[in-house]
PyMOL commands that place a pseudoatom at each C-alpha (Angstrom):
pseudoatom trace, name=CA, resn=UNK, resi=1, chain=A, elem=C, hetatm=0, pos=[26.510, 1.553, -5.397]
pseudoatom trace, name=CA, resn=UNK, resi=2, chain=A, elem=C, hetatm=0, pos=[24.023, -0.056, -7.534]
pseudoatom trace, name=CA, resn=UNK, resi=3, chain=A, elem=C, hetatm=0, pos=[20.179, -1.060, -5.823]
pseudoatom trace, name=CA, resn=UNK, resi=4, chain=A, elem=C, hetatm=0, pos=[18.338, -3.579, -7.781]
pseudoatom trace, name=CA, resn=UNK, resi=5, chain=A, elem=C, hetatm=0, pos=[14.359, -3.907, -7.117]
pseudoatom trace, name=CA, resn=UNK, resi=6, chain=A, elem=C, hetatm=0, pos=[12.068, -6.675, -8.453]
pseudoatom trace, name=CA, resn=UNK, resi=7, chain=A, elem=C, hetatm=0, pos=[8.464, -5.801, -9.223]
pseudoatom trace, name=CA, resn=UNK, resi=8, chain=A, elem=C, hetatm=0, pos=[5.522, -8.196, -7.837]
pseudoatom trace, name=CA, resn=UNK, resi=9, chain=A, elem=C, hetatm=0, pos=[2.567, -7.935, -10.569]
pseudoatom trace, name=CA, resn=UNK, resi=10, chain=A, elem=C, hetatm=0, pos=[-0.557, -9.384, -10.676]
pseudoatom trace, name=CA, resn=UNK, resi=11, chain=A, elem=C, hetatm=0, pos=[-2.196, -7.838, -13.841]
pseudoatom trace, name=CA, resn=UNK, resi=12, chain=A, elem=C, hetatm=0, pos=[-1.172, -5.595, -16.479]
pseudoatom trace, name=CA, resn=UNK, resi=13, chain=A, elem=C, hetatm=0, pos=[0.884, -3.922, -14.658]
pseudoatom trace, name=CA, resn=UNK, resi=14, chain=A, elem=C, hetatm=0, pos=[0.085, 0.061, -15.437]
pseudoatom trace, name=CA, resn=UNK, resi=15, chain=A, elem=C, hetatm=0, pos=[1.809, 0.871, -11.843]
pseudoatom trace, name=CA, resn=UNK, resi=16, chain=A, elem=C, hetatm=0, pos=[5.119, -1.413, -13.085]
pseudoatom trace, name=CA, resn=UNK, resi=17, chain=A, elem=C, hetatm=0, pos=[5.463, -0.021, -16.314]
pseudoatom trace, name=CA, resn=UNK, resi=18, chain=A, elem=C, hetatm=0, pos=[5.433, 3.413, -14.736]
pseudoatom trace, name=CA, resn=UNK, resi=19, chain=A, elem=C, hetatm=0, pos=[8.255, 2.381, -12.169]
pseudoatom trace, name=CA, resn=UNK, resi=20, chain=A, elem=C, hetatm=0, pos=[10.413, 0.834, -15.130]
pseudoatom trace, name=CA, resn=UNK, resi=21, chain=A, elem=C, hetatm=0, pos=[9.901, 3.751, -17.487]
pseudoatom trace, name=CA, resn=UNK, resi=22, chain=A, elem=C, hetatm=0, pos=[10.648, 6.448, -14.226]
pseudoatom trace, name=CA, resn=UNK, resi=23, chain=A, elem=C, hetatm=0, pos=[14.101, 4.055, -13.428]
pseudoatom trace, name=CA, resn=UNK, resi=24, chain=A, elem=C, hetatm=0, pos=[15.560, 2.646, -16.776]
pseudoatom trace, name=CA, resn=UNK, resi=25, chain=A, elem=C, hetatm=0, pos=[18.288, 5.787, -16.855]
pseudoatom trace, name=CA, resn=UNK, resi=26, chain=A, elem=C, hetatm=0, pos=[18.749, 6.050, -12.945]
pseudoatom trace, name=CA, resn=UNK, resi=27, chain=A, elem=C, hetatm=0, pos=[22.041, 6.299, -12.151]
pseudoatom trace, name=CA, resn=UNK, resi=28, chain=A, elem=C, hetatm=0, pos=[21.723, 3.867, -9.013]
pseudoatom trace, name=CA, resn=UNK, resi=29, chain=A, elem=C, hetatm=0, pos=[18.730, 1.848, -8.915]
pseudoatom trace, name=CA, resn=UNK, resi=30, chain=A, elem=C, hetatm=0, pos=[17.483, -0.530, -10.999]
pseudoatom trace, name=CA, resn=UNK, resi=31, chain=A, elem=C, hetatm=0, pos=[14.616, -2.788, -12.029]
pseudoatom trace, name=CA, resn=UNK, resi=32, chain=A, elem=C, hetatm=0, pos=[16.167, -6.094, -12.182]
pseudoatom trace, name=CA, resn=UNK, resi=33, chain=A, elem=C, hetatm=0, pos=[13.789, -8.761, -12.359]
pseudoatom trace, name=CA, resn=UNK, resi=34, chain=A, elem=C, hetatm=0, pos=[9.477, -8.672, -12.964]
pseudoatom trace, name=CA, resn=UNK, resi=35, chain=A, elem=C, hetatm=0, pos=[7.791, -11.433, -10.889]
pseudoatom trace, name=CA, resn=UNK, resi=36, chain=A, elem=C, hetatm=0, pos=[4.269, -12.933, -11.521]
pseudoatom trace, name=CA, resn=UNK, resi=37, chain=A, elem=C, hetatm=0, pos=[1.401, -15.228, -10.124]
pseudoatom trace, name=CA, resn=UNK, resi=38, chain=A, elem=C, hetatm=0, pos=[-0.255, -15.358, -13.898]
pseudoatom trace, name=CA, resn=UNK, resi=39, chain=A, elem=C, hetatm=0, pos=[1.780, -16.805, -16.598]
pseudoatom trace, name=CA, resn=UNK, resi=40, chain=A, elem=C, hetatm=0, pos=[-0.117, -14.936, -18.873]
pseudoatom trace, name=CA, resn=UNK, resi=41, chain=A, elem=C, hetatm=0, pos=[0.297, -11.425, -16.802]
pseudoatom trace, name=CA, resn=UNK, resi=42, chain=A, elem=C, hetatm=0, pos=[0.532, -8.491, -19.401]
pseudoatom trace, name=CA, resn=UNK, resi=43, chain=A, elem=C, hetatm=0, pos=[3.201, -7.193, -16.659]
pseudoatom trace, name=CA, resn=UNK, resi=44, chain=A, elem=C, hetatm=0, pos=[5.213, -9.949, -17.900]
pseudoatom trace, name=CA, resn=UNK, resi=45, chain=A, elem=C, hetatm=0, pos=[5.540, -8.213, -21.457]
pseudoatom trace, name=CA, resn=UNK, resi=46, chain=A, elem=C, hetatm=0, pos=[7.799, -5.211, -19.916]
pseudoatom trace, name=CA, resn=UNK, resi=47, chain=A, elem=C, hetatm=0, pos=[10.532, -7.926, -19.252]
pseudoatom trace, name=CA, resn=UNK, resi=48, chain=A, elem=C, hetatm=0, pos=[11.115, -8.119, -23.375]
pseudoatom trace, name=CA, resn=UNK, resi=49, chain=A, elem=C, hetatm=0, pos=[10.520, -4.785, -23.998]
pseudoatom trace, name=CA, resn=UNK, resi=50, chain=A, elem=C, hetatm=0, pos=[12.993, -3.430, -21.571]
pseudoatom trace, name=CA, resn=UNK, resi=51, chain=A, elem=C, hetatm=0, pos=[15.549, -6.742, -21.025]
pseudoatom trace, name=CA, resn=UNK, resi=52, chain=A, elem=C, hetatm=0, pos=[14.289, -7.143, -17.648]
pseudoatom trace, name=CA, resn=UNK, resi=53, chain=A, elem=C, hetatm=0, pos=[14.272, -10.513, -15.978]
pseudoatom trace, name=CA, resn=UNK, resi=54, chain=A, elem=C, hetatm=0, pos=[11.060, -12.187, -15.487]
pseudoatom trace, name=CA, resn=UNK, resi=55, chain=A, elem=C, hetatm=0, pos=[10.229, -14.775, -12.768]
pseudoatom trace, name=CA, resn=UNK, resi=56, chain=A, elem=C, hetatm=0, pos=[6.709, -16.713, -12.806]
pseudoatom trace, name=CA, resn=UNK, resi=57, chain=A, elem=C, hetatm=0, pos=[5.293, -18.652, -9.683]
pseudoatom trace, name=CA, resn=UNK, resi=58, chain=A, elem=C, hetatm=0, pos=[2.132, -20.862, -8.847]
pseudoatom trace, name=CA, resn=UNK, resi=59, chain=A, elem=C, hetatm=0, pos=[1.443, -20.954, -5.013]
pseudoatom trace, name=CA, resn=UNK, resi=60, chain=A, elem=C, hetatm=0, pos=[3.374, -24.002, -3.940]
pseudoatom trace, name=CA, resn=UNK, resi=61, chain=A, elem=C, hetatm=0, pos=[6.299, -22.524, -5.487]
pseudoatom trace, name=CA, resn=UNK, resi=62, chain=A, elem=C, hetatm=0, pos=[6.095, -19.338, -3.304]
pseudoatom trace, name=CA, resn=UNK, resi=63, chain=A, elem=C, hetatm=0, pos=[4.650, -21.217, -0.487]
pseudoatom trace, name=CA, resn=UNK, resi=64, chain=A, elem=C, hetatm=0, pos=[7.852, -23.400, -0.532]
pseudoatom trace, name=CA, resn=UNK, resi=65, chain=A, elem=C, hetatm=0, pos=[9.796, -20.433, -0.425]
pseudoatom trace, name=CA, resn=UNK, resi=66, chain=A, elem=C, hetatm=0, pos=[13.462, -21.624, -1.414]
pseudoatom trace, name=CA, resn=UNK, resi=67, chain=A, elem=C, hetatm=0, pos=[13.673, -20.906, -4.918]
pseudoatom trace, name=CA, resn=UNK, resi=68, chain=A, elem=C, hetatm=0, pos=[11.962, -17.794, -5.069]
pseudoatom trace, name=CA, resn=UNK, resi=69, chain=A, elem=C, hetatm=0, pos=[14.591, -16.913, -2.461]
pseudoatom trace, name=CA, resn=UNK, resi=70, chain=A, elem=C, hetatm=0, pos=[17.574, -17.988, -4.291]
pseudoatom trace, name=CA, resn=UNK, resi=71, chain=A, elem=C, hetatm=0, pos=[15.966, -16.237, -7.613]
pseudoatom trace, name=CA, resn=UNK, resi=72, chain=A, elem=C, hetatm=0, pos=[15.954, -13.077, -6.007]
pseudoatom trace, name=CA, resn=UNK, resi=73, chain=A, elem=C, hetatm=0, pos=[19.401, -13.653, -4.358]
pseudoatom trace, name=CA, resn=UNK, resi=74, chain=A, elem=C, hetatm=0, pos=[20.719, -14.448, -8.187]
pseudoatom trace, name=CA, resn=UNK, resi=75, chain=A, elem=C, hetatm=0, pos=[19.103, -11.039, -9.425]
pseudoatom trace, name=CA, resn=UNK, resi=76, chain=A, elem=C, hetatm=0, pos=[21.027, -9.702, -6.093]
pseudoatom trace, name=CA, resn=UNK, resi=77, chain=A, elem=C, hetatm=0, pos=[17.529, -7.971, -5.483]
pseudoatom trace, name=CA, resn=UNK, resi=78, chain=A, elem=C, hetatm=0, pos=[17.841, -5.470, -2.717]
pseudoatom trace, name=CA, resn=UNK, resi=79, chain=A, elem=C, hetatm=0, pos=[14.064, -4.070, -2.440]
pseudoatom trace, name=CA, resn=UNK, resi=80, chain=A, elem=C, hetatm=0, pos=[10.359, -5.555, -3.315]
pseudoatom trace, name=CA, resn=UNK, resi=81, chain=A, elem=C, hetatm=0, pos=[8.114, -3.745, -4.561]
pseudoatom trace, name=CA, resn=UNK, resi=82, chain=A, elem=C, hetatm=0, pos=[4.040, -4.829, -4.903]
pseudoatom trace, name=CA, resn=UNK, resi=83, chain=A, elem=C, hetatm=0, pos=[2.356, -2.928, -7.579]
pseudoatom trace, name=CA, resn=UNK, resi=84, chain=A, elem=C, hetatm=0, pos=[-0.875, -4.829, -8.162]
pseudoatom trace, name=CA, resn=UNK, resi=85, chain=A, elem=C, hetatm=0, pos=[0.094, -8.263, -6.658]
pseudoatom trace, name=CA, resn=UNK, resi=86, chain=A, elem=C, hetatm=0, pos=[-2.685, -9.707, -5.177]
pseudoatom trace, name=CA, resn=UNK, resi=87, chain=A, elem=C, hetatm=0, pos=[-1.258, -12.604, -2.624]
pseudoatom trace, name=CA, resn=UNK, resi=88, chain=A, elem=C, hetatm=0, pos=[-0.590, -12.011, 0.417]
pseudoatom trace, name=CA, resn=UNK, resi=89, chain=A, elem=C, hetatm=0, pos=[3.410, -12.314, 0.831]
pseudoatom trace, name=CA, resn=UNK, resi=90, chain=A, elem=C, hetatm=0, pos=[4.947, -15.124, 2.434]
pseudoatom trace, name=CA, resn=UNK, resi=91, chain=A, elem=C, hetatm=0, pos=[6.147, -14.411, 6.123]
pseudoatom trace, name=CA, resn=UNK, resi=92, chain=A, elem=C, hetatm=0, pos=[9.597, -15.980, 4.882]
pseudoatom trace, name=CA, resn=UNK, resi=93, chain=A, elem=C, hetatm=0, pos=[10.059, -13.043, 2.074]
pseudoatom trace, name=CA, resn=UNK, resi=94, chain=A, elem=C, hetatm=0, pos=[8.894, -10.551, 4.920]
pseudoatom trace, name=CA, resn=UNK, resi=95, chain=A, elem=C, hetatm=0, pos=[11.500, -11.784, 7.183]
pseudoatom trace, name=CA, resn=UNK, resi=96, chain=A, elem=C, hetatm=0, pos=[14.316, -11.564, 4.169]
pseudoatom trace, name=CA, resn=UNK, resi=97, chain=A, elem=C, hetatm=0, pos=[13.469, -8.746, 3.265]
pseudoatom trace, name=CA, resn=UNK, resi=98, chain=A, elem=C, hetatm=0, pos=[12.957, -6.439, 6.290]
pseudoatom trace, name=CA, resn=UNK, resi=99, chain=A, elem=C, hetatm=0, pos=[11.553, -2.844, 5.615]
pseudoatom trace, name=CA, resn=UNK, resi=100, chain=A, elem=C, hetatm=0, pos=[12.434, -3.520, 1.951]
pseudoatom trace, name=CA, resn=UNK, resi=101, chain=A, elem=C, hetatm=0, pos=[8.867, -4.552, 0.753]
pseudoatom trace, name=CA, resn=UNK, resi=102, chain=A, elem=C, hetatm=0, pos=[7.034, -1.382, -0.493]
pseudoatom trace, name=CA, resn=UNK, resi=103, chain=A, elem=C, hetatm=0, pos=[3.399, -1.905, -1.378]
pseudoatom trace, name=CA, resn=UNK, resi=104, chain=A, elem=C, hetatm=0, pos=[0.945, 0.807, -3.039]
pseudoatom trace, name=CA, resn=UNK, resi=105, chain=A, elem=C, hetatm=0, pos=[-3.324, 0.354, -1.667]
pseudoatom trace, name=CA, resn=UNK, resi=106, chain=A, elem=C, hetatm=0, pos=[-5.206, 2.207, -3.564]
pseudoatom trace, name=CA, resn=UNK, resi=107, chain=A, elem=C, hetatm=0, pos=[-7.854, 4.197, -0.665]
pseudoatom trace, name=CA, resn=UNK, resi=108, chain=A, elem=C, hetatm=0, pos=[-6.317, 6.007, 2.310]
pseudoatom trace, name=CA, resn=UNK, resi=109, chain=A, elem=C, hetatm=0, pos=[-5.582, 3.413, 4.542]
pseudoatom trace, name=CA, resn=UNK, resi=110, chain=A, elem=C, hetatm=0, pos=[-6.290, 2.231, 6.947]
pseudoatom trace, name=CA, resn=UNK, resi=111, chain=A, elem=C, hetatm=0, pos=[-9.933, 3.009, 5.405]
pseudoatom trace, name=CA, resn=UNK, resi=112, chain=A, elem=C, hetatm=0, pos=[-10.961, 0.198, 3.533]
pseudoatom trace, name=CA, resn=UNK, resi=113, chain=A, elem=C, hetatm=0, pos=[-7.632, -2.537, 3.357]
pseudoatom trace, name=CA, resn=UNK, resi=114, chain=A, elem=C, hetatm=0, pos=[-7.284, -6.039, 4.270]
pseudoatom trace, name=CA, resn=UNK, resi=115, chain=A, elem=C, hetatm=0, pos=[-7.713, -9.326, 2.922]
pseudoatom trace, name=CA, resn=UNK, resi=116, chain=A, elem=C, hetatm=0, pos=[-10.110, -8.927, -0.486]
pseudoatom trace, name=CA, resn=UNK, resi=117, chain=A, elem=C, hetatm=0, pos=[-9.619, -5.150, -0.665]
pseudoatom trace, name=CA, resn=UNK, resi=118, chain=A, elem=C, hetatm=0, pos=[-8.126, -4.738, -3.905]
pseudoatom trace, name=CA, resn=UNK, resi=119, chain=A, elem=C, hetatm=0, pos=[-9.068, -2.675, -7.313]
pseudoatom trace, name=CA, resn=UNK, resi=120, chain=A, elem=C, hetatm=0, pos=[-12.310, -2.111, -7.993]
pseudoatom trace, name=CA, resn=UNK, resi=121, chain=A, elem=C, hetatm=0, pos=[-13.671, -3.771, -4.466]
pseudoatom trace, name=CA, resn=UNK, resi=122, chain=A, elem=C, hetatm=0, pos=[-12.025, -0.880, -2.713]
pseudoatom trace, name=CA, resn=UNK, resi=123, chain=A, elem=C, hetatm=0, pos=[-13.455, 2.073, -4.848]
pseudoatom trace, name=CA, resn=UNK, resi=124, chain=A, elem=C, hetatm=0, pos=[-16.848, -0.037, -4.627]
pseudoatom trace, name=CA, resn=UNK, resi=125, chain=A, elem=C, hetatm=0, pos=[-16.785, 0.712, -1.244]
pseudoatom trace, name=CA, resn=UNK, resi=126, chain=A, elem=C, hetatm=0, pos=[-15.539, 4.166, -1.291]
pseudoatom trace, name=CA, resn=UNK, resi=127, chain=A, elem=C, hetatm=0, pos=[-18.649, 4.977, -3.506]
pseudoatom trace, name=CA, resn=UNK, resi=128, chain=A, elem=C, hetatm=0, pos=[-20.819, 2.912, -1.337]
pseudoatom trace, name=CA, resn=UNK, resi=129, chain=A, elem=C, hetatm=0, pos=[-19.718, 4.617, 1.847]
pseudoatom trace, name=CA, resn=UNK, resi=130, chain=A, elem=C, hetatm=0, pos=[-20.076, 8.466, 0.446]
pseudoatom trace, name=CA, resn=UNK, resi=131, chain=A, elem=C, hetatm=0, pos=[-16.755, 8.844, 0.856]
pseudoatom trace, name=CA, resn=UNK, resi=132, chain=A, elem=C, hetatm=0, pos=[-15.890, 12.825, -0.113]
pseudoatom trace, name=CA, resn=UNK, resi=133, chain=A, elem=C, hetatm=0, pos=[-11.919, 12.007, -0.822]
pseudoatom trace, name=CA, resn=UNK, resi=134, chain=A, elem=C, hetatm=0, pos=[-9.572, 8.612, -1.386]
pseudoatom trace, name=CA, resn=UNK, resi=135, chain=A, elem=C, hetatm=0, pos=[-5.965, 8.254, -2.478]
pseudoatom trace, name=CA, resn=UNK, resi=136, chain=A, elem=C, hetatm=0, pos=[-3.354, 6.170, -2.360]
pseudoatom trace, name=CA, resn=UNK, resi=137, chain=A, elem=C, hetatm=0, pos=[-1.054, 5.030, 0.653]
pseudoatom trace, name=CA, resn=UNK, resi=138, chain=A, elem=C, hetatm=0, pos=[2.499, 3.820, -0.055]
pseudoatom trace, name=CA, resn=UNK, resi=139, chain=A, elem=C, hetatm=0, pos=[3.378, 1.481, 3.061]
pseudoatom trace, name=CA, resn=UNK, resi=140, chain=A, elem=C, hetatm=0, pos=[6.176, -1.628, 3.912]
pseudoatom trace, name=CA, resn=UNK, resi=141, chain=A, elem=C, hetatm=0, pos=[4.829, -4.840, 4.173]
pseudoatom trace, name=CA, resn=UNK, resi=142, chain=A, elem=C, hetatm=0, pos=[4.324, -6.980, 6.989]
pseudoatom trace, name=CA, resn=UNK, resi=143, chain=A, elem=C, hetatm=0, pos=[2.388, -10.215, 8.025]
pseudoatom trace, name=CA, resn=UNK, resi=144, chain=A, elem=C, hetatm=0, pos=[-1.187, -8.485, 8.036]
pseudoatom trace, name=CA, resn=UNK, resi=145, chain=A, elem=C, hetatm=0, pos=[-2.677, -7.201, 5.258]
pseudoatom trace, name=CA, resn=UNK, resi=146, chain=A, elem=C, hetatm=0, pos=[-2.166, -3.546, 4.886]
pseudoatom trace, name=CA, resn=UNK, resi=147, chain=A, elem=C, hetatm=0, pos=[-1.103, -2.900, 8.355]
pseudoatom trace, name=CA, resn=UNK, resi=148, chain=A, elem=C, hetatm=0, pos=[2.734, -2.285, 7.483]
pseudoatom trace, name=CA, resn=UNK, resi=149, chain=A, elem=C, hetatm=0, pos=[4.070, 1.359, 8.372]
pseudoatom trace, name=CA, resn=UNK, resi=150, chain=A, elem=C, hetatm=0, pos=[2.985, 3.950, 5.680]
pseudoatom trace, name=CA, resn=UNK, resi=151, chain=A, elem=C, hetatm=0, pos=[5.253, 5.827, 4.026]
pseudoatom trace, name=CA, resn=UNK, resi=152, chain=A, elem=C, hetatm=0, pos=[3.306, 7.977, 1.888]
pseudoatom trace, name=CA, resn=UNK, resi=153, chain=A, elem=C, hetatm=0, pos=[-0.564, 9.032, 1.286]
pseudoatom trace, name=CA, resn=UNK, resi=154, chain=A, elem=C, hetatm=0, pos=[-2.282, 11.573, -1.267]
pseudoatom trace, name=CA, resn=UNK, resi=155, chain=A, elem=C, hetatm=0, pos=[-5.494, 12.298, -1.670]
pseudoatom trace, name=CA, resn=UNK, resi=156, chain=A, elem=C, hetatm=0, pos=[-7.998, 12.810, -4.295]
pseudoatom trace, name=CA, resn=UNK, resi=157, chain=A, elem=C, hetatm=0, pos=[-11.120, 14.767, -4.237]
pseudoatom trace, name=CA, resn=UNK, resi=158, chain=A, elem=C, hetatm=0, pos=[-14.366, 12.619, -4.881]
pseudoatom trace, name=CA, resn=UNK, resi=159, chain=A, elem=C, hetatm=0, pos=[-17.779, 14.086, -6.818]
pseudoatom trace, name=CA, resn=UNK, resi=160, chain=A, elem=C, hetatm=0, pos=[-20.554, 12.788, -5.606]
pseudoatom trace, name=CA, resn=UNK, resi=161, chain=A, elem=C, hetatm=0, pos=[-21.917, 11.354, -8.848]
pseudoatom trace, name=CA, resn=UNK, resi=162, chain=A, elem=C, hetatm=0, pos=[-18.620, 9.816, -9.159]
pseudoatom trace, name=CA, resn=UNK, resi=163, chain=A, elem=C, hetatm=0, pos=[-18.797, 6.010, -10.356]
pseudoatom trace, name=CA, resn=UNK, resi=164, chain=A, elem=C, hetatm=0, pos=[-16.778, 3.268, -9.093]
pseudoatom trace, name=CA, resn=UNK, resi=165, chain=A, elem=C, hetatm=0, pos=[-14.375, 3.294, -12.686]
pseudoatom trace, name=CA, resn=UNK, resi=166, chain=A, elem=C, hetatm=0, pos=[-14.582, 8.166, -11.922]
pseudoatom trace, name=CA, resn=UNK, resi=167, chain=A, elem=C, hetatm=0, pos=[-12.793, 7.077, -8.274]
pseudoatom trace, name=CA, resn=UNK, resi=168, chain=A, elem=C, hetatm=0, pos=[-10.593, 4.075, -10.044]
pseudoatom trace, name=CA, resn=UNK, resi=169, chain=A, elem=C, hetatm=0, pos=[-9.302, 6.806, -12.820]
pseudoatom trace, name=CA, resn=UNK, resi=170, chain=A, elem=C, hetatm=0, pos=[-8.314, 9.748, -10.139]
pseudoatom trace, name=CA, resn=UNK, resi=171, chain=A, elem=C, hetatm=0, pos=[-6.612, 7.219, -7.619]
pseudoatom trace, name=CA, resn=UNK, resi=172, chain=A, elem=C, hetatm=0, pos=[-4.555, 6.093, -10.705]
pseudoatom trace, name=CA, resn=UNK, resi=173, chain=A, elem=C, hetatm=0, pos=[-3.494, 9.165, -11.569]
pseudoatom trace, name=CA, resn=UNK, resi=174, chain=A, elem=C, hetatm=0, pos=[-1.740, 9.699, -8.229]
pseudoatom trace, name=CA, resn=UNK, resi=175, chain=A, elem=C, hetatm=0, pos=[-0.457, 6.176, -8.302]
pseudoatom trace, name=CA, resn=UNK, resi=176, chain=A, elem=C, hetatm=0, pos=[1.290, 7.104, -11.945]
pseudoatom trace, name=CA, resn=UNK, resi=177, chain=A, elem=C, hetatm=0, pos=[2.389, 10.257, -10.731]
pseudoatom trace, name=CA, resn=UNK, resi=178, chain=A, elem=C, hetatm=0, pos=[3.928, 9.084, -6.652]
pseudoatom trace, name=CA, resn=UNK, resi=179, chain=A, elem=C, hetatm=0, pos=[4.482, 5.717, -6.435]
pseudoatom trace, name=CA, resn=UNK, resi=180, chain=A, elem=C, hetatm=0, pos=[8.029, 5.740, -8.330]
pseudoatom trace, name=CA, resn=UNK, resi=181, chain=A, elem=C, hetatm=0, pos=[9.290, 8.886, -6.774]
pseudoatom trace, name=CA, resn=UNK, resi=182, chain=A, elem=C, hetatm=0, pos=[8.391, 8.065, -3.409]
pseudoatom trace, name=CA, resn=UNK, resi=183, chain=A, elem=C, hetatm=0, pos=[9.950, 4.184, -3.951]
pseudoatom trace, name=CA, resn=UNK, resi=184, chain=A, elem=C, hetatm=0, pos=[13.780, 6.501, -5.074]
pseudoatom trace, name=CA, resn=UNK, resi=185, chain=A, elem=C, hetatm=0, pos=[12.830, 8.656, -2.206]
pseudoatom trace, name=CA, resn=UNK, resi=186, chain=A, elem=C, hetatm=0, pos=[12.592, 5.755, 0.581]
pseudoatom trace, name=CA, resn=UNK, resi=187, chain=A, elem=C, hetatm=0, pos=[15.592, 4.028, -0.868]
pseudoatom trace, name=CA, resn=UNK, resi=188, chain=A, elem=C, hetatm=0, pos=[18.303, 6.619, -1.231]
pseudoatom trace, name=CA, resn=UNK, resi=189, chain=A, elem=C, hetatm=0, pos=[17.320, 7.871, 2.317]
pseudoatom trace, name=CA, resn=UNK, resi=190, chain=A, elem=C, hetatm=0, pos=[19.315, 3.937, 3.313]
pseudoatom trace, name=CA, resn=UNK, resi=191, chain=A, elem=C, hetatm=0, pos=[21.335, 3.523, 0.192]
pseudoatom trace, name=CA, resn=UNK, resi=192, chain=A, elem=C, hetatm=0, pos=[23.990, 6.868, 0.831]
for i in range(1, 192): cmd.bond("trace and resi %d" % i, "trace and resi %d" % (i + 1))
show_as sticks, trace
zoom trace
């Protein structure tokens, strides 16, 4: 049985190319559709490259809620996943999509989430604090910021003359390297 997921990108979409490129030969799940806030999202650009669906929204479109709804029932999207999408998801997609919205926070939550904590305000703040490791936590979505259950964390080691961009580049590397494996890993546990 085939599982589609759609992609929720913000930005350029580093974490979404790395899901695409880790699924486009998986035997079972699939990356069916790329969804955007920015028209001009670079995330946008996989959808051409790899014949991927794309899907572009202002806020009263995803505010309104019934055609983003019936998009993602036309892709027959199964799973969300947030890589880099910086609005906080509608309570109506929550409720659709029950423990099937997988987000990636780039610090060890629940150090440093919530509303504003994204990119380089959270590694900011890591440096600012003295922090001697961050990471990355893997969690499902629900109505408050960053609060959902976590699925997955890995840390990184922190210098302590390392900059803001030093912490950026090692938490990326261990978003590259888990955030696909641990999206097949939560999925096939439900989908067989």
């Amino acid at each position: 049985m085939n599982t589609n997921i759609a992609i929720f990108a913000s930005g350029t979409g580093s974490n979404a190319r790395k899901i695409v490129e880790y699924f486009v030969q998986h035997p079972t799940i699939h990356v069916r559709l790329i969804c955007s806030n920015k028209a001009s999202a670079k995330v946008l650009d996989l959808c051409k490259e790899y014949d991927i669906s794309k899907c572009y929204f202002d806020k009263k479109f995803i505010e309104e809620g019934t055609g983003l709804l019936k998009i993602l029932k036309d892709e027959q999207v199964d799973y969300l996943i947030l890589a880099g999408f910086l609005w906080k998801c509608p309570d109506y997609l929550i409720a659709a999509y029950p423990n099937k919205i997988i987000n990636i926070h780039p610090s060890l939550l629940p150090k440093y989430g919530g509303k504003g904590m994204f990119g380089h305000y959270v590694h900011e703040a890591v440096k600012e604090n003295k922090e001697k490791e961050s990471g990355i936590t893997i969690h499902l979505v629900n109505e408050e910021y960053d609060k959902g259950k976590i699925i997955f964390q890995k840390k990184c080691e922190l210098l302590e003359n390392d900059a803001p961009d030093d912490i950026q580049k090692k938490v990326q590397v261990l978003e590259h390297q888990f955030f696909p494996p641990v999206i097949e890993q939560y999925i096939m546990q439900f989908e067989n």
